[in-house]
TIDREN-741922 format. One record per residue (C-alpha): z, y, x; residue in three letters; residue number from 1. Coordinates in pm, 1 decimal. Example, Ala and Ser with C-alpha at 12.3 -4.5 7.8 and 13.67 -1.06 7.14 Angstrom:
780.0_-450.0_1230.0_ALA_1
714.0_-106.0_1367.0_SER_2
END
This chain:
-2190.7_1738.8_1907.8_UNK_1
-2243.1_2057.8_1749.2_UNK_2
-2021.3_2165.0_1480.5_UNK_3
-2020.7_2435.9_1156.2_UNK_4
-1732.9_2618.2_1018.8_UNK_5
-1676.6_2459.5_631.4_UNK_6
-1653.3_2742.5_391.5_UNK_7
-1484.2_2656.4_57.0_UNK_8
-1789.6_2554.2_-115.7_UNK_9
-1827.2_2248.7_160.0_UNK_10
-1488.8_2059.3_35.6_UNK_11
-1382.4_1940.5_-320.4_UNK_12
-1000.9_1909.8_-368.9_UNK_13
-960.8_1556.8_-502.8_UNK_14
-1310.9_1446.2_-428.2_UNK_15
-1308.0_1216.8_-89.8_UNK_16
-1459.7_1386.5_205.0_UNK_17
-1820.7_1316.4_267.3_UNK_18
-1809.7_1426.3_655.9_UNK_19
-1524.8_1433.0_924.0_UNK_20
-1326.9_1755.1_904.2_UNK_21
-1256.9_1911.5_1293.3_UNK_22
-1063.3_2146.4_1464.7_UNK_23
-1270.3_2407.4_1686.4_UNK_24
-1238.9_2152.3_1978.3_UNK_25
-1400.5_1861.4_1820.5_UNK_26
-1080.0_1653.8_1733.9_UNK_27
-1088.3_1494.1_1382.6_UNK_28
-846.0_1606.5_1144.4_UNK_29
-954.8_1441.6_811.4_UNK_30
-1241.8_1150.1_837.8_UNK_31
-1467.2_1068.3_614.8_UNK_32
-1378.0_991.1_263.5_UNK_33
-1013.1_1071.1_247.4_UNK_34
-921.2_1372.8_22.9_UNK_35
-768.5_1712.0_16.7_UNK_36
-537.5_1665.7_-237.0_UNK_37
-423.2_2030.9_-339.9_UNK_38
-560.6_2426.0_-327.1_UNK_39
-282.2_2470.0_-77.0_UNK_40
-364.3_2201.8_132.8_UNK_41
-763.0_2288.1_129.8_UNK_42
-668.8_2664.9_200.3_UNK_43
-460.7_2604.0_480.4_UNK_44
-713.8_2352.4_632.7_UNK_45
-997.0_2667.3_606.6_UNK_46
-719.3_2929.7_784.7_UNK_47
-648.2_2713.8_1052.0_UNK_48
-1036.0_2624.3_1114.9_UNK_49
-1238.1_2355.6_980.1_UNK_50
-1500.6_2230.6_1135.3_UNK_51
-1793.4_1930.1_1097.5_UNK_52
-2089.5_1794.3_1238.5_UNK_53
-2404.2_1909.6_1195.7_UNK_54
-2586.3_1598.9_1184.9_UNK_55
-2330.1_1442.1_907.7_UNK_56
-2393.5_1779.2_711.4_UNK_57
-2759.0_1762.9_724.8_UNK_58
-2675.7_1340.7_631.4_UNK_59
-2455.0_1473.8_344.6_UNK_60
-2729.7_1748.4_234.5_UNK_61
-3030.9_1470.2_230.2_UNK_62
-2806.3_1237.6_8.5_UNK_63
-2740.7_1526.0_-283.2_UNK_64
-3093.6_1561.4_-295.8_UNK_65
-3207.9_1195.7_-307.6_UNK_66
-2936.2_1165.0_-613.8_UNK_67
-3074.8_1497.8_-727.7_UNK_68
-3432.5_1336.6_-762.3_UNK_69
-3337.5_1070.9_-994.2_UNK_70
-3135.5_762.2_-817.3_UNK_71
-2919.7_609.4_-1028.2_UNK_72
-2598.0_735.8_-1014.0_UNK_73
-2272.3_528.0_-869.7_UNK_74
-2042.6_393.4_-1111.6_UNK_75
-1700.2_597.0_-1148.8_UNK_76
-1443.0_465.5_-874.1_UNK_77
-1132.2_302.6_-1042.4_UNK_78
-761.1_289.3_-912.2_UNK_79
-812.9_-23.8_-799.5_UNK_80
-1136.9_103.9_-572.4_UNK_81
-916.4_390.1_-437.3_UNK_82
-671.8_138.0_-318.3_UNK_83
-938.4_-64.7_-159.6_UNK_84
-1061.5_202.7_11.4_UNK_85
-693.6_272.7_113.4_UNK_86
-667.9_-53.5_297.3_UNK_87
-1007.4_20.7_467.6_UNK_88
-885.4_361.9_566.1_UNK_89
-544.7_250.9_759.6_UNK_90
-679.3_-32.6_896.2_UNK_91
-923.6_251.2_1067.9_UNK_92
-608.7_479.2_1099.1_UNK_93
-425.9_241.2_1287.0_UNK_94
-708.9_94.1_1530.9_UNK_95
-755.8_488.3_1624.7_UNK_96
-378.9_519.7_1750.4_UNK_97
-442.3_651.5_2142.0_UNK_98
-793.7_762.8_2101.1_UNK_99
-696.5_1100.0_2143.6_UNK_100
-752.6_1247.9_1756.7_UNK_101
-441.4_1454.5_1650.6_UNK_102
-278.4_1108.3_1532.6_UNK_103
30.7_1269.4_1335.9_UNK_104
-195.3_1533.7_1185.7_UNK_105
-398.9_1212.2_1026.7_UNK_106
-101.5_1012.3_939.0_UNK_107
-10.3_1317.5_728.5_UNK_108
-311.9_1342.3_592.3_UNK_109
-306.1_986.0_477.2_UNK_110
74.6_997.7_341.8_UNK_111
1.3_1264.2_53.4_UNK_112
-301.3_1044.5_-25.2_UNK_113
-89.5_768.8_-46.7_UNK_114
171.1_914.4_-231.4_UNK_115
-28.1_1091.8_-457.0_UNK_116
-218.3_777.4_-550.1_UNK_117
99.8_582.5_-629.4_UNK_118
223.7_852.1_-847.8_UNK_119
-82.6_851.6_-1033.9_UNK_120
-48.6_482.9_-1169.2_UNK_121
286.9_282.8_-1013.6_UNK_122
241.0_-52.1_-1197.6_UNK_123
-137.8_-60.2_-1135.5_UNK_124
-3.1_14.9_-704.7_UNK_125
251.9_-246.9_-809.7_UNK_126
-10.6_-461.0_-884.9_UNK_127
-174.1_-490.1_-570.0_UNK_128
140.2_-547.7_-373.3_UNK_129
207.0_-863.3_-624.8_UNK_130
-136.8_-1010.4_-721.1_UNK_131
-278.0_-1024.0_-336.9_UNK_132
-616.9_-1183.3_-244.9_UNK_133
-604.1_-1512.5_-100.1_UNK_134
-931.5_-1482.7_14.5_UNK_135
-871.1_-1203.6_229.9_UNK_136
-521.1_-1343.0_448.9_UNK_137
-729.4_-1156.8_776.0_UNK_138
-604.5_-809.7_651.0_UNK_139
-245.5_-904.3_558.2_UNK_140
-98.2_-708.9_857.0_UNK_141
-271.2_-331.4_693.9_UNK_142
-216.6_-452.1_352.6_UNK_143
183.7_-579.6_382.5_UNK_144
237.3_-219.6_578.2_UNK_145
72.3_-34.5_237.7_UNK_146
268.4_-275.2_27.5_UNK_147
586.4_-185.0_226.6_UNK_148
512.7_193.8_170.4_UNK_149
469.6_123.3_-184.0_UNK_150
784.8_-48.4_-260.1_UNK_151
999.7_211.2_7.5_UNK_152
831.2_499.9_-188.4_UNK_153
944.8_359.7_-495.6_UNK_154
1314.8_231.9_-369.3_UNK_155
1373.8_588.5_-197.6_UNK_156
1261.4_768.8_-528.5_UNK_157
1532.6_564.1_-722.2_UNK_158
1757.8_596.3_-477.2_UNK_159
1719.8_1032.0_-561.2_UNK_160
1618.4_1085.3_-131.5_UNK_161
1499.0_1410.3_-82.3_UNK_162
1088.9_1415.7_-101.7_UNK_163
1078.5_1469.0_279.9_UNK_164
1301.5_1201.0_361.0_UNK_165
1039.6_929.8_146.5_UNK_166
735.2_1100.4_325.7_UNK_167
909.0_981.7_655.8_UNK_168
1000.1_629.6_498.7_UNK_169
663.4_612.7_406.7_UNK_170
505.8_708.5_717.0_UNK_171
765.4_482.9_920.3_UNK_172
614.9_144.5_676.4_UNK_173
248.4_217.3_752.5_UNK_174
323.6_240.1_1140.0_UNK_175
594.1_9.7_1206.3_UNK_176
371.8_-272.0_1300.1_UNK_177
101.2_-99.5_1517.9_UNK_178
160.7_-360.2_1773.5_UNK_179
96.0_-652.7_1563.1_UNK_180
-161.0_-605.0_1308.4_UNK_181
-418.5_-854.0_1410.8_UNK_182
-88.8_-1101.5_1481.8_UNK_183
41.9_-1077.6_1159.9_UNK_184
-322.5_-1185.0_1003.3_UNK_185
-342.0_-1463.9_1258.8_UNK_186
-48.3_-1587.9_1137.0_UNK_187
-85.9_-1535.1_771.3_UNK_188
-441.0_-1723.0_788.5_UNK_189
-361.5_-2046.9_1030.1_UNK_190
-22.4_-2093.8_843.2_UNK_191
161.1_-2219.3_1144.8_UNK_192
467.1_-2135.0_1357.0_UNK_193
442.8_-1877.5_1604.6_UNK_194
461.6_-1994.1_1964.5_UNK_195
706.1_-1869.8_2233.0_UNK_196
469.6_-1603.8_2400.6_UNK_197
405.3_-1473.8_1977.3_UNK_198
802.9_-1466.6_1902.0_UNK_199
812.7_-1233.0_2176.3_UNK_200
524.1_-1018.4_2100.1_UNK_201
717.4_-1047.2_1728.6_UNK_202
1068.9_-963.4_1900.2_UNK_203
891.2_-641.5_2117.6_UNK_204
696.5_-463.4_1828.6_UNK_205
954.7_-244.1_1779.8_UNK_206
984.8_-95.2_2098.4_UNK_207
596.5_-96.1_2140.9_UNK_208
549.1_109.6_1820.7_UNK_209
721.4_334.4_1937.0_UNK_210
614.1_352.0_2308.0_UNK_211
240.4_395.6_2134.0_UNK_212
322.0_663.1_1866.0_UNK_213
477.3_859.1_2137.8_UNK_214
184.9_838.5_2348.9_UNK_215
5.9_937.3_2069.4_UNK_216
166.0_1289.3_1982.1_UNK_217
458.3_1165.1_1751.8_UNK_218
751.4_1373.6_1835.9_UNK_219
954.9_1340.5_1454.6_UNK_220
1276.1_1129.3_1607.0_UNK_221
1359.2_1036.3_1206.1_UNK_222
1010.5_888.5_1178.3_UNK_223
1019.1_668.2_1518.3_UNK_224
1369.4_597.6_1500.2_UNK_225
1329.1_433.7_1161.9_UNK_226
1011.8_229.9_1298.0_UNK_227
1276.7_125.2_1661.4_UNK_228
1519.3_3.7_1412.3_UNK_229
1314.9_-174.5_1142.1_UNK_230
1421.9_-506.8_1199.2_UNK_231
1813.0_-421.7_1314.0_UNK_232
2079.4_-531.4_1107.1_UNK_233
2381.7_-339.8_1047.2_UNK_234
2686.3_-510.7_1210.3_UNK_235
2457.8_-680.6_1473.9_UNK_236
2235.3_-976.5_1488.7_UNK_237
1870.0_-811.0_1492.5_UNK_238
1641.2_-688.8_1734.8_UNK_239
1534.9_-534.2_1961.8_UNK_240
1824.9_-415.3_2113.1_UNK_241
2093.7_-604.7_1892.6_UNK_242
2257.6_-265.6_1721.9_UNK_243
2559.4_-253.8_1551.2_UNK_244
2470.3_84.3_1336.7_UNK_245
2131.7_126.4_1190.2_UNK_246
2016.1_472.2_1007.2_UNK_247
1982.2_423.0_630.3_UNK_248
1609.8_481.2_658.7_UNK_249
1575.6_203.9_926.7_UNK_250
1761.1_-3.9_644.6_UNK_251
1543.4_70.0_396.1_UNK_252
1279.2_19.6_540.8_UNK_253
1367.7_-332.4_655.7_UNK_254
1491.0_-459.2_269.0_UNK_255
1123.5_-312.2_167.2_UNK_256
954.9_-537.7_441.7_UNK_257
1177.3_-840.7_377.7_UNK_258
1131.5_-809.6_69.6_UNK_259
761.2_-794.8_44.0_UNK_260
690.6_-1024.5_291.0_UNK_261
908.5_-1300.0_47.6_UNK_262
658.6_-1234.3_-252.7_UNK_263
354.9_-1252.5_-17.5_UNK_264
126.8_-1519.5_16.1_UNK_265
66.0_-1706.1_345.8_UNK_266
-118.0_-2050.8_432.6_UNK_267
107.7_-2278.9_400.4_UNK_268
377.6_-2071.9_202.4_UNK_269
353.7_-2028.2_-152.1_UNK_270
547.4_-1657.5_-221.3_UNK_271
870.2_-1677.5_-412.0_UNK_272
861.4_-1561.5_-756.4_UNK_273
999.5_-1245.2_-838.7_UNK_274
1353.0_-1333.0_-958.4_UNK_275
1401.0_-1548.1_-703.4_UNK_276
1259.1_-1308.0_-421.3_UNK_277
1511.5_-1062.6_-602.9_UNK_278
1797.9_-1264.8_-588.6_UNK_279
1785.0_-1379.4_-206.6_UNK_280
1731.2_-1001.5_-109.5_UNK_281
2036.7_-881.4_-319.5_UNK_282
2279.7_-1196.9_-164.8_UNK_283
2134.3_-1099.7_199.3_UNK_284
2160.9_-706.2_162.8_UNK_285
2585.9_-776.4_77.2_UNK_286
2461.4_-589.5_-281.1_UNK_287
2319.8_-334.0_-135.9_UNK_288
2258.7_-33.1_-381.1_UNK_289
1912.8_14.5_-205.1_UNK_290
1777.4_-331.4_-255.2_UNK_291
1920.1_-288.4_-598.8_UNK_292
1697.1_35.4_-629.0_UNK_293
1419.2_-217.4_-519.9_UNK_294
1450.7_-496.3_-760.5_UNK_295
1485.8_-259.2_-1036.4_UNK_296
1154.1_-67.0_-958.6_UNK_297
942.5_-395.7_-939.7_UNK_298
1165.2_-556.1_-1274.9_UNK_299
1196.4_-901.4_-1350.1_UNK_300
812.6_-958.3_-1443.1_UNK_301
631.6_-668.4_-1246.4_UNK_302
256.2_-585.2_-1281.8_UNK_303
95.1_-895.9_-1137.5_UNK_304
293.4_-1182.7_-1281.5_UNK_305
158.9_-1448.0_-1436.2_UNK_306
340.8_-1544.3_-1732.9_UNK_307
317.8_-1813.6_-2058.0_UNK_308
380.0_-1667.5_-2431.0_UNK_309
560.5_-1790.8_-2712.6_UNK_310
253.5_-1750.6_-2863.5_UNK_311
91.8_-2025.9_-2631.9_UNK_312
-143.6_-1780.1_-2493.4_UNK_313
-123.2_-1738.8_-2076.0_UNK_314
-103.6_-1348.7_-1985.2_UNK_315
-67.0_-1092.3_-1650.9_UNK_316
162.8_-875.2_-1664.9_UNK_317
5.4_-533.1_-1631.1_UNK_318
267.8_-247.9_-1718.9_UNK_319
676.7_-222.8_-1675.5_UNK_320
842.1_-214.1_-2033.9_UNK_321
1116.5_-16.7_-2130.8_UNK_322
1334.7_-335.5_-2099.3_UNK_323
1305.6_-573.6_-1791.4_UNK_324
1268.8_-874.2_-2002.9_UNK_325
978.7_-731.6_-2241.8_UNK_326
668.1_-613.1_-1975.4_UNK_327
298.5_-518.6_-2164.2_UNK_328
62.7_-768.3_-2078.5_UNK_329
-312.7_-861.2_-2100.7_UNK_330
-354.5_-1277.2_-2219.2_UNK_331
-655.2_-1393.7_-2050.7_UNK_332
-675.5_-1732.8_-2257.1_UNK_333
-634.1_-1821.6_-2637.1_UNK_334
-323.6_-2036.8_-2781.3_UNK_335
-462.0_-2338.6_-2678.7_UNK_336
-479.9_-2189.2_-2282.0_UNK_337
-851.0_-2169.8_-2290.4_UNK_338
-991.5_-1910.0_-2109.4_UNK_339
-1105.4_-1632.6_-2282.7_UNK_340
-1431.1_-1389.6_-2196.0_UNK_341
-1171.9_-1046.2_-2326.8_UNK_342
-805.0_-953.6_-2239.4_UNK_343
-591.5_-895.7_-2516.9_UNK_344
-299.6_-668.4_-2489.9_UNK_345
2.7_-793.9_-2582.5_UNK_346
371.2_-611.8_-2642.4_UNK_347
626.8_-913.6_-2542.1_UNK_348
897.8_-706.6_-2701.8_UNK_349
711.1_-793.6_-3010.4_UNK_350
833.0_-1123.4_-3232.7_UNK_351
574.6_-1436.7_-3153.5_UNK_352
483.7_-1300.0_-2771.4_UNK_353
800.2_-1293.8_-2622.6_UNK_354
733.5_-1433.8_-2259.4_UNK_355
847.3_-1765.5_-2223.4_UNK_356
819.2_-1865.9_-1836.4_UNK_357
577.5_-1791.9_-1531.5_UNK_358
244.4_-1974.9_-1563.0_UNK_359
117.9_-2174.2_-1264.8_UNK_360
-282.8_-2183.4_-1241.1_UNK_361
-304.7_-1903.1_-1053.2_UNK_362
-723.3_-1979.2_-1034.2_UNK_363
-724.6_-1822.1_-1382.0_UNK_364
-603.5_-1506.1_-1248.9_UNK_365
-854.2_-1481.2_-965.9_UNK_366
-1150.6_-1537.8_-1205.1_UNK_367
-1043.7_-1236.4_-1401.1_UNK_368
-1098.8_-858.8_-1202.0_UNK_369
-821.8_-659.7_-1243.2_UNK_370
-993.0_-378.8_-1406.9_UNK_371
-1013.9_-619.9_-1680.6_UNK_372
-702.6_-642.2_-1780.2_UNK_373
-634.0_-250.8_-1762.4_UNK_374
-907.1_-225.3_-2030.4_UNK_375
-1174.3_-26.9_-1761.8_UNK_376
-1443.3_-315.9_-1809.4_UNK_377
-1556.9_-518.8_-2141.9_UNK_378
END
């Protein structure tokens, strides 16, 4: 491989990458397509050394010219593109763990994408972790780990942590189950219960996390200790080692995954709704004031619900209101719940669209895309 120094002009802050970023010695530091999200962070990336392939330069250079010559330019990416591209990305992410690229260095890089893309639109992120694709149960392992970021960046926010004490939540949700991605999909797809030898892969995963981000150049203690203790209890009674006293991250972090793994859908499982999801994680934290923090980040109809109006007319719920009980939401059929080919926004604060249950025919939902109801498309 044979590599070029990156001057400023080669890198974009904000736009994704459209080459691997190296170090002098080849290893990647930022692949293809993720972003440097700030001055700061591309100036320090240029002191240190930045380096790329020539070949995926030369790629890069022959694909500004074919655009340059008159091919028809890509649509603008939406939020909901960036967070498909996000589940793409860690899936790679994780699968790369041990193949000797500066692992921490890319987890990093990934976290202030992640981060930054929440901040920049919570109830569309919220979204995603509520309205899931059936269709796509394969990838529930990557995509419950980004959900569980989400709702522990949100939770630890609330909760007034310090911003370095959420990065390391955040980076302890997308890692924690290393050891069972491709399980957790399995499982999620075929719907059934797992057998003796998969309860103990399920029981281990801790400890194997762990063992594998070590070997992989993790040395921040907060960060693995909150992954060893994930699924501990305080007072006793989890695993893997049955502790009595868990850090508060490692208890975070667990409410986060319990709690998004009850609102998830699974062959074979319907998810709970919301308020009942909320009220089973409340009773089973003893009223904790971090599961509290939880529940009142997502509300009582978060982005994603499906809902009936007083008006007749059956709506998603696309933003958080000012009050829990009165969400903005996009109707997707008329009064007489027939589907319609526009969203119409609707305040349910307002007299006549006050929301009057959840709705059921979840198909309806499915046939609509999301940038619909956000009022991107016609």
């Amino acid at each position: 491989m044979q590599l070029l120094r990156l001057v400023a002009h080669h890198i974009k802050v904000g736009v994704p990458l459209p080459f691997g970023v190296r170090s002098e010695d080849a290893k990647l530091l930022l692949a293809c397509g993720q972003v440097v999200a700030s001055e700061a962070q591309l100036e320090a990336l240029l002191d240190r050394g930045a380096y790329a392939d020539v070949e995926e330069i030369k790629a890069w250079q022959r694909a500004l010219q074919e655009a340059a010559q008159g091919q028809k330019p890509q649509r603008q990416l939406t939020l909901f593109d960036h967070w498909a591209q996000m589940n793409r990305r860690l899936d790679q992410l994780l699968r790369s763990l041990g193949r000797g690229d500066d692992f921490p260095a890319l987890v990093d890089a990934f976290v202030g994408e992640f981060i930054a893309l929440v901040d920049r639109d919570p109830d569309v992120a919220i979204y995603g972790s509520i309205r899931q694709d059936p269709r796509r149960l394969a990838e529930y392992g990557v995509a419950h780990a980004l959900h569980t970021a989400l709702a522990g960046q949100l939770m630890a926010r609330r909760a007034g942590w310090a911003e370095e004490r959420v990065e390391t939540l955040v980076r302890a949700a997308l890692t924690m189950n290393v050891a069972t991605v491709d399980l957790q999909g399995a499982l999620a797809v075929h719907g059934e219960r797992p057998t003796t030898a998969q309860l103990a892969q399920i029981r281990a995963h801790p400890q194997q996390a762990v063992d594998r981000l070590r070997a992989a150049g993790v040395c921040d203690e907060a960060w693995l200790q909150t992954v060893l203790e994930h699924h501990e209890q305080p007072g006793g009674g989890g695993y893997p080692q049955g502790l009595g006293e868990v850090c508060e991250a490692a208890v975070a972090l667990r409410l986060a995954d319990v709690f998004l793994a009850k609102i998830s859908l699974r062959t074979g499982r319907a998810p709970l709704s919301m308020q009942e999801a909320a009220k089973q994680l409340f009773q089973q934290s003893g009223g904790s004031p971090l599961a509290a923090a939880l529940i009142k980040e997502y509300g009582i109809y978060p982005p994603g619900d499906f809902v009936r109006l007083a008006s007749g007319e059956l709506a998603v719920v696309t933003r958080r209101g000012p009050s829990a009980h009165a969400p903005m939401v996009a109707a997707i059929t008329d009064r007489a719940g027939l589907p319609t080919v526009r969203t119409t926004p609707r305040d349910t604060a307002q007299p006549g669209y006050q929301i009057a249950g959840r709705a059921t025919d979840l198909q309806l939902v499915l046939r609509v895309v999301p940038e619909r109801l956000y009022g991107l498309v016609g």
